[in-house]
Structures are given as structure tokens and as C-alpha cells.
ChimeraX commands (.cxc) that place a marker at each C-alpha (Angstrom):
marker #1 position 41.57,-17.50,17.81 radius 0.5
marker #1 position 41.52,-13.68,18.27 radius 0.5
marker #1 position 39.11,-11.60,16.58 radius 0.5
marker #1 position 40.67,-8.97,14.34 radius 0.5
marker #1 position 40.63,-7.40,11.25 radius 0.5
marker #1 position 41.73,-10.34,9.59 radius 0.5
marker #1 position 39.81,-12.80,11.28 radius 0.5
marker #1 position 36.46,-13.69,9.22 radius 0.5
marker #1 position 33.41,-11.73,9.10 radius 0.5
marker #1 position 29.98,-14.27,9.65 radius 0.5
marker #1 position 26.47,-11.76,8.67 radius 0.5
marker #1 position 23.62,-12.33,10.37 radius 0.5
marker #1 position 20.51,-11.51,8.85 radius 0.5
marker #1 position 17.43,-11.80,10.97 radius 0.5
marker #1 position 13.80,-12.00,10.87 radius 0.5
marker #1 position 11.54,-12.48,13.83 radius 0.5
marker #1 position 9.18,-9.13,14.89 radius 0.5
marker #1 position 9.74,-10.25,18.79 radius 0.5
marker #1 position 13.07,-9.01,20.18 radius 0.5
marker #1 position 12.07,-11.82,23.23 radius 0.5
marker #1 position 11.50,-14.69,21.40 radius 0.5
marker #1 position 13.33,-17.90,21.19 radius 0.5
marker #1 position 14.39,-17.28,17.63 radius 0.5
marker #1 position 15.83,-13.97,18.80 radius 0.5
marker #1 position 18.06,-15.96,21.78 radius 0.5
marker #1 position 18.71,-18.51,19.38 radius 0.5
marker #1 position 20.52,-15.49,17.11 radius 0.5
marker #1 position 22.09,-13.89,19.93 radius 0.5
marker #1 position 23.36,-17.07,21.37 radius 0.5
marker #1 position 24.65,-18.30,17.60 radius 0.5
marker #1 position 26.60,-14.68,17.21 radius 0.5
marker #1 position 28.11,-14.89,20.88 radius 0.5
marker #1 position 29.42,-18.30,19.62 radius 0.5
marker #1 position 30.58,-16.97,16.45 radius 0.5
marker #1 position 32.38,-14.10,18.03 radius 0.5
marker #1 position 34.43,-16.86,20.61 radius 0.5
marker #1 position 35.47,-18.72,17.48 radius 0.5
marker #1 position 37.25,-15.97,16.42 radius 0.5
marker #1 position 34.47,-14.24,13.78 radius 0.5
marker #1 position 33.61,-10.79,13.62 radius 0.5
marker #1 position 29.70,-10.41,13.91 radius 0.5
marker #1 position 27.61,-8.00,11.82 radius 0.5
marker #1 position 23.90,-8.73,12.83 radius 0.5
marker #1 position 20.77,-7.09,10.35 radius 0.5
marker #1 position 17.82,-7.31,12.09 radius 0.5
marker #1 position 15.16,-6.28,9.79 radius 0.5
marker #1 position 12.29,-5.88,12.11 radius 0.5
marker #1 position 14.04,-3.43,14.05 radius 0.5
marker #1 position 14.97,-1.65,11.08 radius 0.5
marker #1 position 11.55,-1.74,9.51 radius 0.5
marker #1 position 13.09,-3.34,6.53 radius 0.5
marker #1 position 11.07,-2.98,3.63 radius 0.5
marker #1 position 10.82,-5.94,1.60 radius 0.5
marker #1 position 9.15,-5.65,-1.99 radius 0.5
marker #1 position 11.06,-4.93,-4.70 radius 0.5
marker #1 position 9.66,-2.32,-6.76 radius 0.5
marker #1 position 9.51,0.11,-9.03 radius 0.5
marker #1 position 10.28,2.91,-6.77 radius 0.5
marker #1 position 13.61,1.38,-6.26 radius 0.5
marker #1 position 14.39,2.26,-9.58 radius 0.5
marker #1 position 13.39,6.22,-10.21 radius 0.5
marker #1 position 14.12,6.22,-13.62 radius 0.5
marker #1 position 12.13,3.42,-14.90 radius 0.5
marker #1 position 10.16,4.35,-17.67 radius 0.5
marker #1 position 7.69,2.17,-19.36 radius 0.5
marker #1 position 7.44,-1.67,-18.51 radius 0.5
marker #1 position 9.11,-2.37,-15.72 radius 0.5
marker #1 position 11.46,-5.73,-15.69 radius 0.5
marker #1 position 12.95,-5.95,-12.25 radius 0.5
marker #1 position 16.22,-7.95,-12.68 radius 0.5
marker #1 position 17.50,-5.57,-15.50 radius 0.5
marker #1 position 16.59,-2.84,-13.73 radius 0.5
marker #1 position 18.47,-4.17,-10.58 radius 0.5
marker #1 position 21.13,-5.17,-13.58 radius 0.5
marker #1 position 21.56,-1.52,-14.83 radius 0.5
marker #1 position 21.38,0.22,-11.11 radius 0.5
marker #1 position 24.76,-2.18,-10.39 radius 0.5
marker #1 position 26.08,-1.50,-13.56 radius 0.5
marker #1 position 25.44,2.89,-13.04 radius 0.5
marker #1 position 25.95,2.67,-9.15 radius 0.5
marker #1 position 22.54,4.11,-8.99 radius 0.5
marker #1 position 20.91,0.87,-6.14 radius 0.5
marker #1 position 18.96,2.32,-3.68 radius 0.5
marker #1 position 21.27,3.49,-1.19 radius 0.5
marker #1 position 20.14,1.17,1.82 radius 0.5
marker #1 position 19.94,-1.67,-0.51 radius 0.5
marker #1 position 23.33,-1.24,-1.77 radius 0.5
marker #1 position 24.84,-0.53,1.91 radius 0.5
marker #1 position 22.93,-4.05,2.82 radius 0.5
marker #1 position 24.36,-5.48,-0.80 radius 0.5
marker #1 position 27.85,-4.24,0.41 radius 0.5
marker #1 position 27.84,-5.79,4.21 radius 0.5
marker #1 position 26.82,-9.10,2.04 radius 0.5
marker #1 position 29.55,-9.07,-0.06 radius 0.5
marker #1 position 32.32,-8.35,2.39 radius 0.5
marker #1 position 30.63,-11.02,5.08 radius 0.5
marker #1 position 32.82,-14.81,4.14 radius 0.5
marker #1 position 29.80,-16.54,5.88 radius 0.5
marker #1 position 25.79,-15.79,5.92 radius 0.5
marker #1 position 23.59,-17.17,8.29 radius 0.5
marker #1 position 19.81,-16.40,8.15 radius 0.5
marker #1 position 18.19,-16.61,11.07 radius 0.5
marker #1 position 14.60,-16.82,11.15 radius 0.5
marker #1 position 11.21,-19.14,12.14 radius 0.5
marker #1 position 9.96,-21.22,9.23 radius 0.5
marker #1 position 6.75,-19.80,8.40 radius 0.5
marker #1 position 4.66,-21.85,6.21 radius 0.5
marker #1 position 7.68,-24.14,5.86 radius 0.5
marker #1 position 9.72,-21.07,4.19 radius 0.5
marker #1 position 11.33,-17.98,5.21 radius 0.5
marker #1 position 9.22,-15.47,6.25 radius 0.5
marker #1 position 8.41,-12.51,3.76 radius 0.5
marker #1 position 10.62,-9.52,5.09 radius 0.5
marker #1 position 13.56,-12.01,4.58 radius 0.5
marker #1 position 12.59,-13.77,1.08 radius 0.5
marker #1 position 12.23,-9.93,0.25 radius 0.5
marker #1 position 15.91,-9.04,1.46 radius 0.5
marker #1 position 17.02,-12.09,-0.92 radius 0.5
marker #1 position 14.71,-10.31,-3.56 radius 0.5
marker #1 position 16.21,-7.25,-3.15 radius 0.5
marker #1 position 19.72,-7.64,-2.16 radius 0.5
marker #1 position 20.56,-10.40,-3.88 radius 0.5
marker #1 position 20.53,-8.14,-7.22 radius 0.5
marker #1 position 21.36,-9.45,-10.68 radius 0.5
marker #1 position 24.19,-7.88,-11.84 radius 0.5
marker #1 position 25.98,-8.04,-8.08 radius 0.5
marker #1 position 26.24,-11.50,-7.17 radius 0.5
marker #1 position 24.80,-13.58,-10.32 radius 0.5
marker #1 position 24.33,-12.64,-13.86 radius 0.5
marker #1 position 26.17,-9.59,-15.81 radius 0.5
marker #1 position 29.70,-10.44,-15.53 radius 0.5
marker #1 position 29.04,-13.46,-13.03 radius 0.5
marker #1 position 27.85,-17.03,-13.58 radius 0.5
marker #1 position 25.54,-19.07,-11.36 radius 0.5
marker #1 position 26.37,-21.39,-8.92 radius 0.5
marker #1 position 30.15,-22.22,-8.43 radius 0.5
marker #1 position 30.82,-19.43,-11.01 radius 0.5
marker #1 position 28.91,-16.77,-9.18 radius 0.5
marker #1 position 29.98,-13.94,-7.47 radius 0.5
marker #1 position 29.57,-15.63,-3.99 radius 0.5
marker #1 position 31.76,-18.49,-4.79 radius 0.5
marker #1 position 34.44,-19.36,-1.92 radius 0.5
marker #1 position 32.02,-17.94,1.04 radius 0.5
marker #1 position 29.72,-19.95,2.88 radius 0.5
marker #1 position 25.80,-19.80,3.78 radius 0.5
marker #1 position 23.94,-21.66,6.53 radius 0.5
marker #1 position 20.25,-21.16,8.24 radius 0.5
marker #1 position 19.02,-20.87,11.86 radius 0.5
marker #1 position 15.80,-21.49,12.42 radius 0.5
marker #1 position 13.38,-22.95,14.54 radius 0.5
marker #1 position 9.87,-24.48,13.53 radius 0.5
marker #1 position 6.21,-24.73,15.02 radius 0.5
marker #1 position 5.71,-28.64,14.86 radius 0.5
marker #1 position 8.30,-31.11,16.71 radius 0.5
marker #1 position 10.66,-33.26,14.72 radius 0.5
marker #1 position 8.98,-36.18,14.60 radius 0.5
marker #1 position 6.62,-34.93,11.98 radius 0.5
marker #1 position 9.01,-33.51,9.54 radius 0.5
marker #1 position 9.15,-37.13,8.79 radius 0.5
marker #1 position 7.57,-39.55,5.40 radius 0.5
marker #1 position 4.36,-39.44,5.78 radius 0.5
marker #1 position 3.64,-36.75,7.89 radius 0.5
marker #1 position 4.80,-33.51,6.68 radius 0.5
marker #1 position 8.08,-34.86,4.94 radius 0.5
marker #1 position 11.30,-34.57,5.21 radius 0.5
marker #1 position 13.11,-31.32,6.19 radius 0.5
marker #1 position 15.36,-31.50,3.29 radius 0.5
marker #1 position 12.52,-31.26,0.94 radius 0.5
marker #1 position 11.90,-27.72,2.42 radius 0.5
marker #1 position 14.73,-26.38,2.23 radius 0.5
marker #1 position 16.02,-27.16,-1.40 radius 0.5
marker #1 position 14.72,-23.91,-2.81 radius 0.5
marker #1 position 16.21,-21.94,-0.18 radius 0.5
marker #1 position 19.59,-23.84,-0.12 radius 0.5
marker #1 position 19.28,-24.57,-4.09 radius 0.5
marker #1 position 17.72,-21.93,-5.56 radius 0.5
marker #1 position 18.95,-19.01,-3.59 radius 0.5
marker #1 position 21.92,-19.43,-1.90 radius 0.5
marker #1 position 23.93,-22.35,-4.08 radius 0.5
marker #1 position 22.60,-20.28,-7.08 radius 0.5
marker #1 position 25.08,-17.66,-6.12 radius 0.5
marker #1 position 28.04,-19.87,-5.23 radius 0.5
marker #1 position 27.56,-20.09,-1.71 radius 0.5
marker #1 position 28.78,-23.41,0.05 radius 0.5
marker #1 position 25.82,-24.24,2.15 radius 0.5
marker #1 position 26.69,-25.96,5.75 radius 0.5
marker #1 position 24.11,-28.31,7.68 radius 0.5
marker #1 position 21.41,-25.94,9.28 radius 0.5
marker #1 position 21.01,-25.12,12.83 radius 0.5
marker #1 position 17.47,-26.03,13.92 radius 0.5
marker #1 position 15.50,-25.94,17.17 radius 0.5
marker #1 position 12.04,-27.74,16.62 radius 0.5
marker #1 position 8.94,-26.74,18.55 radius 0.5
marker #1 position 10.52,-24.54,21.37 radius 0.5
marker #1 position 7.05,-22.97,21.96 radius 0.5
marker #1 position 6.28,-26.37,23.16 radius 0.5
marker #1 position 9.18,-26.95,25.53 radius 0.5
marker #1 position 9.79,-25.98,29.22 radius 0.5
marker #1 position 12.07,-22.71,30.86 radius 0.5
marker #1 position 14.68,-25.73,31.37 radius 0.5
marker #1 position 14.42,-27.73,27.52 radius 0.5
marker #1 position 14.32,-23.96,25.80 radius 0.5
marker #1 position 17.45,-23.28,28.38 radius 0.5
marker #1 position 19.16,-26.56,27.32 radius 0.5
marker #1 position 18.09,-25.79,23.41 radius 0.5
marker #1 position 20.63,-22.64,23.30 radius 0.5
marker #1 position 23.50,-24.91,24.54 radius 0.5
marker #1 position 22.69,-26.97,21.50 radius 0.5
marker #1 position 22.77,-24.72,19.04 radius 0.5
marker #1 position 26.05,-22.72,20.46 radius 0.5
marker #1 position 27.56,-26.01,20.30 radius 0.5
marker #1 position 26.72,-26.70,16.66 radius 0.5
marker #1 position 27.46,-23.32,15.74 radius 0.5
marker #1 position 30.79,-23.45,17.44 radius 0.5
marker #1 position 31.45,-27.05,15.43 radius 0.5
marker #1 position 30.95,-24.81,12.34 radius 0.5
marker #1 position 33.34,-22.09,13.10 radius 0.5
marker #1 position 35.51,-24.63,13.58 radius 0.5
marker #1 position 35.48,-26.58,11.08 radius 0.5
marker #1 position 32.64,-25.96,8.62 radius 0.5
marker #1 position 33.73,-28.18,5.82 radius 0.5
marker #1 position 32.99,-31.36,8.45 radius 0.5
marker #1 position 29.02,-29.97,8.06 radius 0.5
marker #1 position 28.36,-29.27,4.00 radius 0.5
marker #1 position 25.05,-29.83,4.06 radius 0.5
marker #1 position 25.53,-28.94,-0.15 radius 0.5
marker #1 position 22.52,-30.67,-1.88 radius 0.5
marker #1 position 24.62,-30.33,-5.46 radius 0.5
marker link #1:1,2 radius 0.2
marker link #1:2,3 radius 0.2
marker link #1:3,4 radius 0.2
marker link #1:4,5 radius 0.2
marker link #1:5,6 radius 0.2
marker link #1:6,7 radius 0.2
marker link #1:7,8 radius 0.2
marker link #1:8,9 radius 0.2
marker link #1:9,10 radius 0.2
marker link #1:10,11 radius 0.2
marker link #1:11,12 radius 0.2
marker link #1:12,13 radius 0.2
marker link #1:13,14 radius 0.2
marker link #1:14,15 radius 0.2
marker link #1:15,16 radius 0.2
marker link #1:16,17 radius 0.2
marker link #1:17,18 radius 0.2
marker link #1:18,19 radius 0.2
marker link #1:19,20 radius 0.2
marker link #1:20,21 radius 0.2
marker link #1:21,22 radius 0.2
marker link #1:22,23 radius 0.2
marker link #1:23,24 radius 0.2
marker link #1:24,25 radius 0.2
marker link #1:25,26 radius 0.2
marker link #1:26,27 radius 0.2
marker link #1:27,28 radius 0.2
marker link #1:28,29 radius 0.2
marker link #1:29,30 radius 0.2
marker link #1:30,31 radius 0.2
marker link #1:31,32 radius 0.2
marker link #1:32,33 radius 0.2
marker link #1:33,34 radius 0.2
marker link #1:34,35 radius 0.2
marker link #1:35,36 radius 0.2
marker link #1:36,37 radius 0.2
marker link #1:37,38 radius 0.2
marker link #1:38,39 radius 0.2
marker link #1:39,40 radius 0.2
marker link #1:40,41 radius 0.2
marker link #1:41,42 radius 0.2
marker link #1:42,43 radius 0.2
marker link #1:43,44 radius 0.2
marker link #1:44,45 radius 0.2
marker link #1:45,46 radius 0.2
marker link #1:46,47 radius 0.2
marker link #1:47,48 radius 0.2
marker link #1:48,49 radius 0.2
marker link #1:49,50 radius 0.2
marker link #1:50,51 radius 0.2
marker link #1:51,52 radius 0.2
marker link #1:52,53 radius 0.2
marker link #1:53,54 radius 0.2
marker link #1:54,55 radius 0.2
marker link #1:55,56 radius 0.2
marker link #1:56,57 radius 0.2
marker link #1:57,58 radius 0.2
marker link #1:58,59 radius 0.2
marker link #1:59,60 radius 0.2
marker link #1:60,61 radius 0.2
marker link #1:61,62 radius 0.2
marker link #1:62,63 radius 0.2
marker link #1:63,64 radius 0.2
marker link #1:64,65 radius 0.2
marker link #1:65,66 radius 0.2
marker link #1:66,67 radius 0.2
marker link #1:67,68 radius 0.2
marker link #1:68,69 radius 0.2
marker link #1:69,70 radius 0.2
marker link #1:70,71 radius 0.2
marker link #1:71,72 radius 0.2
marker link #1:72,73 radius 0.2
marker link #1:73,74 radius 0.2
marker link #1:74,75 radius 0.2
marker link #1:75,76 radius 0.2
marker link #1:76,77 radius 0.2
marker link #1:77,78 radius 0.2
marker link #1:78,79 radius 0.2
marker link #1:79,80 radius 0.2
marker link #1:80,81 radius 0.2
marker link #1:81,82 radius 0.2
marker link #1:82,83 radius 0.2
marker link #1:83,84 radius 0.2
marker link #1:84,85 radius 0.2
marker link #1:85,86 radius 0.2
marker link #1:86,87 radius 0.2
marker link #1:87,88 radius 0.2
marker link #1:88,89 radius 0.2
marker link #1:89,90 radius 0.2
marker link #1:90,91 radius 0.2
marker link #1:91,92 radius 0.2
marker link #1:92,93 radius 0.2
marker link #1:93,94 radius 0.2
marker link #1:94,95 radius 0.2
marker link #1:95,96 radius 0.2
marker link #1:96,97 radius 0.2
marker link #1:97,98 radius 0.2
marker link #1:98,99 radius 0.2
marker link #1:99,100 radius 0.2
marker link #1:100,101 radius 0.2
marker link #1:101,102 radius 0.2
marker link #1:102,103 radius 0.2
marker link #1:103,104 radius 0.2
marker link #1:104,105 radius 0.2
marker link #1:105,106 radius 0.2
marker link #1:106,107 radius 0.2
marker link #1:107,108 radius 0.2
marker link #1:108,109 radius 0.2
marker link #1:109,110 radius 0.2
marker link #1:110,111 radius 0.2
marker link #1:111,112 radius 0.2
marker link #1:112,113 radius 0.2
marker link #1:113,114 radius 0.2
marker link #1:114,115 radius 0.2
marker link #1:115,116 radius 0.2
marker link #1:116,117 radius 0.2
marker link #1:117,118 radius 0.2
marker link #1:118,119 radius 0.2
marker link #1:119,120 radius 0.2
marker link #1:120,121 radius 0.2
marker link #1:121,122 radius 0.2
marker link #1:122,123 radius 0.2
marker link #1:123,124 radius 0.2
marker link #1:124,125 radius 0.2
marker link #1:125,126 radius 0.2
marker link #1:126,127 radius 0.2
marker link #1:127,128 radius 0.2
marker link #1:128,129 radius 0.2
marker link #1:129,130 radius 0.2
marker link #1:130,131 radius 0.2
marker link #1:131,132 radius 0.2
marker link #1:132,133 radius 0.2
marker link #1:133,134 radius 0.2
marker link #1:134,135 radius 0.2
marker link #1:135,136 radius 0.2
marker link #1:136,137 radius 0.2
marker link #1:137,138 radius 0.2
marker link #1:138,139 radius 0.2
marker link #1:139,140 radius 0.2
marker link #1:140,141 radius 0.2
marker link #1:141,142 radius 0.2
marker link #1:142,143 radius 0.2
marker link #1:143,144 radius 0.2
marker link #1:144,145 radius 0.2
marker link #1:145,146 radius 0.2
marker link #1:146,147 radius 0.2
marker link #1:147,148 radius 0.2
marker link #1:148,149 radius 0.2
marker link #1:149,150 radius 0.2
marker link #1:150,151 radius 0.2
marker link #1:151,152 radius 0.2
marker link #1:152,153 radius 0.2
marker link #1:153,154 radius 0.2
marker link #1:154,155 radius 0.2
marker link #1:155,156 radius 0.2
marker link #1:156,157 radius 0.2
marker link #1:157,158 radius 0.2
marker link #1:158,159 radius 0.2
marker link #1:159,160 radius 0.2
marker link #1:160,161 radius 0.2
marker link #1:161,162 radius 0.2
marker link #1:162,163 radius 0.2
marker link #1:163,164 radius 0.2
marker link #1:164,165 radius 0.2
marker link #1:165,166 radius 0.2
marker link #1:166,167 radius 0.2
marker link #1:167,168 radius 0.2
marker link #1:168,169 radius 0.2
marker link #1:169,170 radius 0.2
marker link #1:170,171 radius 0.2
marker link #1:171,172 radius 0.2
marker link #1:172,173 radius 0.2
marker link #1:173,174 radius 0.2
marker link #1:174,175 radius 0.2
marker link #1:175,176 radius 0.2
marker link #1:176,177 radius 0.2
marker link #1:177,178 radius 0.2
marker link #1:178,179 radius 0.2
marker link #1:179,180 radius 0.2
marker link #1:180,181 radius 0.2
marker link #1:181,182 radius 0.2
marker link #1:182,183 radius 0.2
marker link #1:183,184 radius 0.2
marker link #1:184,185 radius 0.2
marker link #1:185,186 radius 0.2
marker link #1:186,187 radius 0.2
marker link #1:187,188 radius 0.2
marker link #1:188,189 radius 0.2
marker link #1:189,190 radius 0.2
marker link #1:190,191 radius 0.2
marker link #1:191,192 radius 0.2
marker link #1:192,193 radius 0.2
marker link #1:193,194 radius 0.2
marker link #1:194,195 radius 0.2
marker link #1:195,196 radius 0.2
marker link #1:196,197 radius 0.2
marker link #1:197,198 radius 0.2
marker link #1:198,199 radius 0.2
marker link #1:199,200 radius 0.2
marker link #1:200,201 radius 0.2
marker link #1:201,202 radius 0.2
marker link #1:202,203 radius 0.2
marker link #1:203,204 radius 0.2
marker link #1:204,205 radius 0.2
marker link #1:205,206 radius 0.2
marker link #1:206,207 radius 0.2
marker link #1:207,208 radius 0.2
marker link #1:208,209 radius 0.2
marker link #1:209,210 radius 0.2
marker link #1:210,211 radius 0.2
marker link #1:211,212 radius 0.2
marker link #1:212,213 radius 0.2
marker link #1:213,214 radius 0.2
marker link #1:214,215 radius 0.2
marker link #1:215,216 radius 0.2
marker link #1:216,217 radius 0.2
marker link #1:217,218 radius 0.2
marker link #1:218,219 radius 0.2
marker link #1:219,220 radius 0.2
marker link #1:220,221 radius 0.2
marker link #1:221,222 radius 0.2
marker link #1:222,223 radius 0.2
marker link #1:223,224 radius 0.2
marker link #1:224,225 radius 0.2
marker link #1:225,226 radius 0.2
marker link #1:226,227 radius 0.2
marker link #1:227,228 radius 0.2
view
């Protein structure tokens, strides 16, 4: 497949601070795989641009009085008036057909410059609530939504008993945000313990993950991972 303007556009939002870590590799080595399926790649990397992540009042200068974030975010869609980076992310969201979030699980969730992207890009009014539903009747219905991640512990403890099983930790970010606003959600990508391996396992690691990646490019509805 040839990448062109026609060809579908994956966004790839990441969030590790280390520009040489694994997770970082893992991201570059999942877009490089994207981009040979035939994707175009658009890569956020909020470290590097010092995303700020709390959604607040200053996002909204005309606020007066008691401040209720999601009609705020509701009325800035409705009056164009989002703050302008927000709305430029909001807009690289909404043309993207697949999302991949690429991060380390930190305290077995995202970490908090990427839960505040979701908080603040993921605006009511733009891609749930107003004149969209939730979940299949939201305004990210049709377009698809996977993670990439990789994890302190090894496998084996993400397991009854031990810490539990890895499904458990990711309902609320496959349920709550990213079905919630009609995404199909595809089997993640996961690399477990890398600190922990050798040059060679880390090396042999990558290959895994552009080989699942590539699976999903080419044929993503083989790996629905949907928890529905």
C-alpha cells in the first residue's frame, strides 16, 4: 500500500519525558510500522512540547462566577473560542481514523500529562455530548483507538492473585475514555518489564511490537480487543 493523501491517517500521542527510553523506541518503531502499512503518521509528543495538562479555568477567559468545566469546554466548541493549541490538538484528533497512545503505565494508568490531554482534548461538545451521543453514537464512531505501552513488573504478575489481570486496568481507559466516544478499541501493544531485559531481549522486544502493529494495519478488525 502507498501512502498518500487518501491512505489513513494513525495519531500518535505520546508520553514518556526520556526521548531514549524504551517507550520512546517502542513509539518510533510502532510509527515506522505504521507508515510501511500504508498510514500517514502524525506523532504528539507532549514532553517535548511541554504540554500542559490541567484543565482550567484559564482555558476559558471569560468564565465568570462558578466555574463548571465541561460546559465551559461545551460553549468554547459551540463559539469557536477553545484555546487555540487545544483546538489545533482537538483538530489533528478528529481528522486521525486511528489513535494510539503510547505511554508507560504509571501506577497501573496513564501517566498525568496524557490523562490531562484526554481531559482537555477530549472536550464535551467535540466528540461526546452537545449534538453527539456516547459510545457508538459519539462523534468518534467508525475510527479506531489502541494503546502502546510498556509496564515496570513482568507479565507473570499481572496475573489472579498477584496484581490481577491486565484487563482489569485498562477498562477505564478502554471503557470510559475511548469506547465512551465511539472509538473501536483494538488489542493493546504491550512490552512488560523492558527495564529488566538485556541489549538483545529489548532488541528482540521492538520486532515484537512492529510485528503486532503491522498485524493491525493490516487487518485491525482480527484484534478488537472491544470490552462492550
Amino acid at each position: 500500500m502507498s501512502t498518500s493523501d487518501a491512505a489513513p491517517l494513525a495519531l500518535i500521542v505520546h508520553a514518556h519525558p526520556e526521548p531514549r527510553s524504551f517507550s520512546t523506541a517502542q513509539m518510533t518503531t510502532a510509527a515506522q510500522a505504521l507508515r510501511e502499512a500504508g498510514y500517514r503518521v502524525d506523532v504528539l509528543d507532549l514532553y517535548a512540547d511541554a504540554w500542559a495538562p490541567t484543565l482550567a479555568r484559564d482555558d476559558f477567559p471569560s468564565v465568570e462566577g462558578h466555574f463548571k468545566p465541561q460546559a465551559e469546554q461545551m460553549r468554547a466548541v459551540r463559539e469557536g473560542t477553545l484555546d487555540a493549541t487545544v483546538q489545533a490538538h482537538l483538530d489533528r484528533l478528529l481528522a486521525a481514523d486511528l489513535l494510539v497512545l503510547s505511554f508507560p503505565m504509571w501506577w497501573f494508568s496513564l501517566p498525568a500529562i496524557l490523562k490531562g490531554w484526554v481531559d482537555r482534548v477530549f472536550a464535551m461538545g467535540a466528540v461526546f455530548g452537545g449534538d453527539h451521543g456516547l459510545f457508538e453514537n459519539a462523534a468518534l464512531a467508525g475510527k479506531q483507538a489502541m494503546l502502546l505501552f510498556t509496564t515496570g513488573a513482568p507479565s507473570e504478575m499481572f496475573q489472579p492473585g498477584v496484581f490481577g489481570p491486565m484487563d482489569d486496568f485498562l477498562f477505564h481507559i478502554h471503557r470510559g475514555m475511548l469506547e465512551f466516544v465511539g472509538y473501536r478499541v483494538l488489542d493493546p501493544v504491550v512490552t512488560y518489564g523492558p527495564a529488566h531485559m538485556t541489549d538483545q531481549e529489548r532488541a528482540a522486544a521492538l520486532e515484537t511490537v512492529r510485528e503486532s502493529v503491522t498485524l493491525i494495519a493490516a487487518d485491525p478488525a482480527s484484534r478488537d480487543a472491544s470490552l462492550v
